[in-house]
C-alpha positions as CSV (number, residue, x, y, z in Angstrom):
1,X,-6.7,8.0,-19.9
2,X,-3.4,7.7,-18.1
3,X,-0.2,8.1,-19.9
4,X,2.7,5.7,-20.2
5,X,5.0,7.7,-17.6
6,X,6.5,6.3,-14.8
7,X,5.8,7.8,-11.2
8,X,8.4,6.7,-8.4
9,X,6.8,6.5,-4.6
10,X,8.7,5.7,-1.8
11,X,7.8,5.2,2.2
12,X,10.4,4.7,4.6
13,X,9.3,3.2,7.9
14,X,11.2,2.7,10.7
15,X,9.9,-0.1,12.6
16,X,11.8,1.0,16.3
17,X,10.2,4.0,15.8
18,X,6.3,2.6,15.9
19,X,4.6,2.5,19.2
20,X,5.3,-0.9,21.4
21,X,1.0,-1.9,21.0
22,X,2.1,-1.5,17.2
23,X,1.5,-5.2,15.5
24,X,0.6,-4.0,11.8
25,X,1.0,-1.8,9.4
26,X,-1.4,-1.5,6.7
27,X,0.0,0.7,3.0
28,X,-2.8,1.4,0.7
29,X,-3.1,3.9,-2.1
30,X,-5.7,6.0,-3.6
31,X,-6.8,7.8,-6.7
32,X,-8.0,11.1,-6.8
33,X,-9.8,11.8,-10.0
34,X,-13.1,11.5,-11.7
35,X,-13.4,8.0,-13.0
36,X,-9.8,7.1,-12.7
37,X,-9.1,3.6,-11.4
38,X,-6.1,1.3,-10.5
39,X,-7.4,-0.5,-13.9
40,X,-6.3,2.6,-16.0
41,X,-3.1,3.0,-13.6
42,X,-1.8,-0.5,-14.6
43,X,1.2,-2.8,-13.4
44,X,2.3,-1.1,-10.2
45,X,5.3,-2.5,-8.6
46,X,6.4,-2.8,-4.8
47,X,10.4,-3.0,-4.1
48,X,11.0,-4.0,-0.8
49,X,14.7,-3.3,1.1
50,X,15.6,-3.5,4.7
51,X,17.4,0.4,4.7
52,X,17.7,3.3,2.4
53,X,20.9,2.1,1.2
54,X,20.2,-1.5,0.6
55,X,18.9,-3.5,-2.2
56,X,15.9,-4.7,-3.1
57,X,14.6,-7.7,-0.7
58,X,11.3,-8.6,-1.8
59,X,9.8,-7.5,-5.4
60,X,6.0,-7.9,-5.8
61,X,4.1,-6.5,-9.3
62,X,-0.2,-5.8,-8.2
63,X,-1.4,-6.5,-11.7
64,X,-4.8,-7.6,-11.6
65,X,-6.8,-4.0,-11.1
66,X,-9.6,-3.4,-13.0
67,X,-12.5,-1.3,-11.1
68,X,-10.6,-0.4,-7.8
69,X,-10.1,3.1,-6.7
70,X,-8.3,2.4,-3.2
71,X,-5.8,-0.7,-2.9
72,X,-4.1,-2.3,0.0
73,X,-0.5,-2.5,-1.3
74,X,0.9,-4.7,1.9
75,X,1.0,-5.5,5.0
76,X,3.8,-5.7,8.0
77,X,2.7,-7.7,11.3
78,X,4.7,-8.9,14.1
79,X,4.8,-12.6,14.2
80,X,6.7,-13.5,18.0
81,X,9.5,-11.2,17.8
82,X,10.0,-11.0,13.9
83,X,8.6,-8.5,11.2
84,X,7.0,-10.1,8.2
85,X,5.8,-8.5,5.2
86,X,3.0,-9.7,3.0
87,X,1.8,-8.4,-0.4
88,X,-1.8,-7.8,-0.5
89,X,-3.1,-6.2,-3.8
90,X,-6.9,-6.0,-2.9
91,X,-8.8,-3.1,-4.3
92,X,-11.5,-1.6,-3.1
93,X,-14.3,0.5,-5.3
94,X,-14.8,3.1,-2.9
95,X,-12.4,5.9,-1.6
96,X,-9.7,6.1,1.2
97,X,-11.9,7.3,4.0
98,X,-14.2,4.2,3.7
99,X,-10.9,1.3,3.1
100,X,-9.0,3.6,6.9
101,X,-12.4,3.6,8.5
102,X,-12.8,-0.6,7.7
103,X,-9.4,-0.4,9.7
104,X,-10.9,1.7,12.4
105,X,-10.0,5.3,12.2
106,X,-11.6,7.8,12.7
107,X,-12.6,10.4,9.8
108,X,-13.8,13.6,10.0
109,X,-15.5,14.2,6.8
């Protein structure tokens, strides 16, 4: 059972930083722990801003978890010369490896 507390995340990407064959960027999560799943986890909540100091752009809420165990959060591709950002919230039953290696890396088990 997972308790009513609140866990704060952050990623900061920096898109001039990304290689120049770079047209995606895939964020998923994970659970690790026996029979835990984004069902028990709950509401999660994405807060999107265009800098460390700037205010929330884009607000997405993933609420519709019930069996999953790995979950693609969003996505940002290149469309002509812009960035776009989707929310994605598709969950997946089996673990991180298996969701990266449907993306095509490479895991060493």
């Amino acid at each position: 059972m997972v308790s009513n507390r609140t866990s704060v995340q952050s990623i900061t990407l920096v898109l001039d930083d990304l290689p120049e064959h770079c047209t995606r960027v895939v964020l998923a999560a994970s659970l690790d722990g026996a029979g835990l799943t984004f069902g028990d986890v709950g509401a999660i909540e994405l807060d999107f801003a265009a800098g460390t100091e700037s205010s929330t752009a884009i607000r997405s809420t993933l609420d519709a978890a019930t069996v999953e165990r790995t979950l693609l959060l969003a996505e940002l591709y290149l469309r002509g010369e812009h960035w776009r950002l989707r929310a994605v919230g598709q969950g997946y039953e089996t673990d991180l490896a298996e969701l990266a290696r449907r993306y095509g890396v490479d895991i060493d088990e």
